[in-house]
N, C-alpha and C positions, 0 to 999 in steps of 0.2 A: 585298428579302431580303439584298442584298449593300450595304444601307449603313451605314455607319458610324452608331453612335449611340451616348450616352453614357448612364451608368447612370443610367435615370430617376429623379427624387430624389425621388418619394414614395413609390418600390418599395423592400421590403426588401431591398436588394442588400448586406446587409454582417454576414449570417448569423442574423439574429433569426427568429425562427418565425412572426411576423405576417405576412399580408397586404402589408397596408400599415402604412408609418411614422404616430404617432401625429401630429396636427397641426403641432404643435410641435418635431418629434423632429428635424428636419434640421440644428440647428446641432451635438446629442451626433454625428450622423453625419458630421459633415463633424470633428468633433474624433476620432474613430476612425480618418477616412481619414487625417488627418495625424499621428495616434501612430503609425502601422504604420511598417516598415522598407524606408529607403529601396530602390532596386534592387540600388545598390553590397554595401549588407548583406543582403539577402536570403539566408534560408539554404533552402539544395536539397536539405538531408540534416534538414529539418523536415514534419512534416503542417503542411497552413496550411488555416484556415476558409477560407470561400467569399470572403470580404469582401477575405480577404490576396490570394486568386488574383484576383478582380479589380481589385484597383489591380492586382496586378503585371500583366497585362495591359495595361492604361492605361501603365504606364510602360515597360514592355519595346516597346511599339508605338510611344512616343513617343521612346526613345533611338535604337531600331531604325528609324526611320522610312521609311529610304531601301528598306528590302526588309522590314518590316512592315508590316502594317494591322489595326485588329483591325473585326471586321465583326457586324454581328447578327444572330444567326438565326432566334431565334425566343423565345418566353415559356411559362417551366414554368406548373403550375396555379395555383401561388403567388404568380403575379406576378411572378418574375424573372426577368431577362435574360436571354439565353444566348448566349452571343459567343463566336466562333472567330477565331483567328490566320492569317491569310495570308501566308505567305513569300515570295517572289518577287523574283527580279530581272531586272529588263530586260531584253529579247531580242529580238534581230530574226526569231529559231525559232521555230515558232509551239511551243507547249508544252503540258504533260501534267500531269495532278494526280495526288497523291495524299491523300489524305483520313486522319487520327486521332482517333478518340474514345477519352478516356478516363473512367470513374466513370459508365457506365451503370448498373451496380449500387452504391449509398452506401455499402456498409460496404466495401469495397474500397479503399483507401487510397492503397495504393500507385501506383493506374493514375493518378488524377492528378498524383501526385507524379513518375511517369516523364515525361507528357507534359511537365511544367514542363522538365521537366532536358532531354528532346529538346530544347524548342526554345532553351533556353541552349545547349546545345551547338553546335549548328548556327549560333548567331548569334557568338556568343563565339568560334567558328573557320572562320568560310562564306572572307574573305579570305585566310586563311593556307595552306587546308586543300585542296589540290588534288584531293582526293575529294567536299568538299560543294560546290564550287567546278563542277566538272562535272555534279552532279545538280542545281544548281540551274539550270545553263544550259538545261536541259531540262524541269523538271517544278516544278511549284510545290507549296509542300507545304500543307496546310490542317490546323489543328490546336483539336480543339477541346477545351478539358481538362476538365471536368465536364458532362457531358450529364446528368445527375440531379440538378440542383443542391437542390429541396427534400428529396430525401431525404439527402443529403450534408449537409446542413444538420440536418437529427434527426438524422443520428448522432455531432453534435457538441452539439447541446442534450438531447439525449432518450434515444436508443436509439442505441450504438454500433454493433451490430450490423441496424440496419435496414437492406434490400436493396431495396426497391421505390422505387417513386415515392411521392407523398401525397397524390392523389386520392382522395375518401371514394365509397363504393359502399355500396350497401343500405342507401338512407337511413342511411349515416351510422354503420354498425356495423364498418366495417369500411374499411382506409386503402390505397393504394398499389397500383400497376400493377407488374408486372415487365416492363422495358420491353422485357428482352429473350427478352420471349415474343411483343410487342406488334409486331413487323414482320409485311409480310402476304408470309410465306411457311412455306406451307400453315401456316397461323394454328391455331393450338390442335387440333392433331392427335395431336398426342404430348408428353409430355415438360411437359405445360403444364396447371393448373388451371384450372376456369371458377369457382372457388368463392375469391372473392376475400379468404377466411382467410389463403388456403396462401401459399408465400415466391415462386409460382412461377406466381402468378394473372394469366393473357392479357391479361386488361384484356375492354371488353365489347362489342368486337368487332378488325377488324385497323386496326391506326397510328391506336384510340380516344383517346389521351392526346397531349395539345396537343407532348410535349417530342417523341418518335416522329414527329408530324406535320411536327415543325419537321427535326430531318434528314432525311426519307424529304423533303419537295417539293424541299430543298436537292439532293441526293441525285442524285434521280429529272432536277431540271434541266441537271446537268454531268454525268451518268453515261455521255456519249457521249467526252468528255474524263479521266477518272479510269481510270489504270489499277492501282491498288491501293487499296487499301478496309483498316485496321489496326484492330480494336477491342480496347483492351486492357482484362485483368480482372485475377484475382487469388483463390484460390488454384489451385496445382496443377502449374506448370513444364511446361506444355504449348503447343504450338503447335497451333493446330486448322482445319485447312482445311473447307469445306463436304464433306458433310451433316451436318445434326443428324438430319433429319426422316426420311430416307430412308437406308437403307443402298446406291442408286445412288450412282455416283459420277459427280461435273462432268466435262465433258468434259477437261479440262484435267488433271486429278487427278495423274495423273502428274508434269505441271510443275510442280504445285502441290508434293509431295511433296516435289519434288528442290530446288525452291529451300527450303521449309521446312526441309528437314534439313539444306540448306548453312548457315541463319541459325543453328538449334542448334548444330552443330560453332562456328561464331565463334562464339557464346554460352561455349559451353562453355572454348574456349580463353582466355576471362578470367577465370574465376576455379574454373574445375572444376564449373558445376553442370549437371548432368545435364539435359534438357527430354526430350520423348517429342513424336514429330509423327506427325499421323492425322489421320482425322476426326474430326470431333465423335461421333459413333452408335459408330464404333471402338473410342476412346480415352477416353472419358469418360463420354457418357448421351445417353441418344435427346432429343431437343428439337425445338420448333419455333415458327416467331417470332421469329427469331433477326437479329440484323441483319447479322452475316458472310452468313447461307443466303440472305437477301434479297439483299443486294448483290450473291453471284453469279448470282443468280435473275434480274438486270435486265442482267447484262452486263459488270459490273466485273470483269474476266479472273482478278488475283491481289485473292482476300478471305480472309485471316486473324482469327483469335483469337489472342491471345498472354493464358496463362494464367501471370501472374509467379510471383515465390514465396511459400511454400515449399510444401513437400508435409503441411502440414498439425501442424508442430510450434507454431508463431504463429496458424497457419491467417490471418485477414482482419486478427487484431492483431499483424503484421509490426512488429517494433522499429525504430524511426528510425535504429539504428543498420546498417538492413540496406536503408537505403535508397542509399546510394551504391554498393556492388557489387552492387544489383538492378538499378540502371539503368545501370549499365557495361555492365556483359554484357548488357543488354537491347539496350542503343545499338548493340553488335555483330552482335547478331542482326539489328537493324531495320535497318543499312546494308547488310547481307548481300544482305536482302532487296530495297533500292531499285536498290542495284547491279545486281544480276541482273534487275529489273522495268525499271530504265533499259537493260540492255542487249540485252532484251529485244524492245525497242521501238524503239530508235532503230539498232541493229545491221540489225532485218529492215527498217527504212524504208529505211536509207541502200543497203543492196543494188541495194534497185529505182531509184534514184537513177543508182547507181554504173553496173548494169547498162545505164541510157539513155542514158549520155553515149556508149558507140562507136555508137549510133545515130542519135543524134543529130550526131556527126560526120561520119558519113557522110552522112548525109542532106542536109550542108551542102556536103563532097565532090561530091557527085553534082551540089549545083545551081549548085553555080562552073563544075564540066564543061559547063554547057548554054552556059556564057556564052563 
């Protein structure tokens, strides 16, 4: 699960709606991978096809290499690949994760577009930057930037606004999972279709859909190591702590809240946009299946939604020109967040640390005294 692999070359890894590539199709695809735009020009204020974000993957891993890796997760229904980014730098500390998915829903644009920019940021200033500099001594970040890769792919061939996966059901009448009805917490209780029409349909049964499957085992096998969980969407400038399905709240709720509302304040203080932080049942609409409600459901302390912009004047078709001060202010929100999740963590460790060392002096005291 965590090995590196390259995009298989008879998969449609480079945004075509096929399957698989035609017999013959891999020299047009290999002349595709080298028209696109080096790293140096890569632009971060563009929407980019599936095809664009993985080379830049391939080469962000491969400039970055000393604290990147890009790793594989798992395969949509369509055949392709799905690879997440690993950050990391060496430590003799043992360390902590946190986890990003962006573009579980296709027509959402802008969440992959944030993830790209996180992890430029972070790499383009990890050396200089004596704030990523310390979270990285601690925590590795894992980044995956399209979790819906087929359906993110029809809404660049097909249908701009498709939201689901593209799994056929009902013999064939009908296409795509929502995946993020598709986690198994309390699965299709509320908030979720069993009638695979609707934009909001379960799937046909919980974590039924190969892409679901592939981060929930990911997921499920580091969940004792990840102490923040981030999935980001698009529309609505909300932060969304668990529940959807329940109007209970996490044990946590409270800590949740107050780091949430510290990430909005820095949000806000970049360029004035307002966010609202709640729950999801709160603030927004009952749901369930949810993969924030799941992750705190297994134990992942800090799990968020971050719902970017805007409040519905773009709604999903956000202008590229609103993609660089949506991910500024987003960048502030989410270091808000690690800050206070790193310090969270490594402040109550180092206590019990701190608290054993006059015990442990003594204890060395006493056994000189015997001598």
């Amino acid at each position: 699960m965590n090995d590196q692999a390259p995009c298989p070359c008879t998969r449609s890894c480079l945004g075509g709606i096929e399957r698989t590539l035609p017999k013959h199709g891999q020299e047009d695809v290999d002349k595709m991978v080298n028209s696109l735009s080096s790293l140096e020009t890569y632009n971060y204020n563009q929407y980019h096809p599936i095809g664009e974000i993985y080379q830049w993957m391939s080469q962000i891993s491969e400039k970055y290499k000393d604290v990147v890796t890009q790793h594989f997760l798992g395969m949509t229904y369509e055949a392709r690949p799905m690879y997440y980014l690993k950050i990391s730098q060496p430590s003799s500390q043992p360390k902590k994760m946190i986890w990003m998915d962006c573009g579980i829903h296709a027509r959402e644009w802008i969440a992959p577009a944030f993830c790209q920019w996180f992890v430029k940021e972070i790499l383009q200033n990890y050396k200089d930057s004596s704030r990523i500099s310390r979270l990285l001594r601690h925590l590795d970040l894992y980044v995956l930037p399209v979790l819906n890769i087929d359906g993110y792919v029809y809404t660049w061939t097909t249908d701009r606004l498709w939201r689901k996966s593209r799994s056929p059901h009902n013999n064939g009448t009908c296409f795509g999972t929502d995946l993020n009805r598709n986690f198994d917490a309390s699965w299709c209780s509320i908030g979720a279709s069993k009638n695979c029409q609707d934009l909001t349909f379960c799937g046909t049964g919980p974590v039924s859909e190969p892409e679901t499957r592939a981060v929930s085992r990911f997921i499920e096998s580091q969940k004792e190591h990840i102490l923040c969980f981030l999935t980001m969407h698009s529309y609505g400038q909300l932060i969304l702590t668990p529940y959807g399905y329940t109007g209970n709240k996490s044990s946590n709720y409270e800590e949740l809240i107050k780091v949430g509302q510290k990430a909005a304040n820095a949000l806000k203080a970049k360029h004035g946009t307002n966010y609202r932080v709640g729950s999801s049942i709160d603030v927004l609409y009952a749901s369930s299946g949810s993969s924030r409600d799941w992750a705190r459901d297994i134990g992942i302390p800090f799990s968020y939604t971050f719902e970017l912009r805007d409040n519905g004047t773009h709604g999903f078709l956000l202008p590229e020109d609103q993609i660089q001060p949506t991910c500024e202010e987003t960048m502030e929100a989410v270091f808000s967040v690690l800050d206070d999740v790193h310090d969270n963590y490594w402040s109550s460790n180092s206590v019990g640390k701190v608290s054993s060392t006059p015990v442990a002096l003594g204890l060395l005291l006493f056994l000189i005294s015997l001598f």
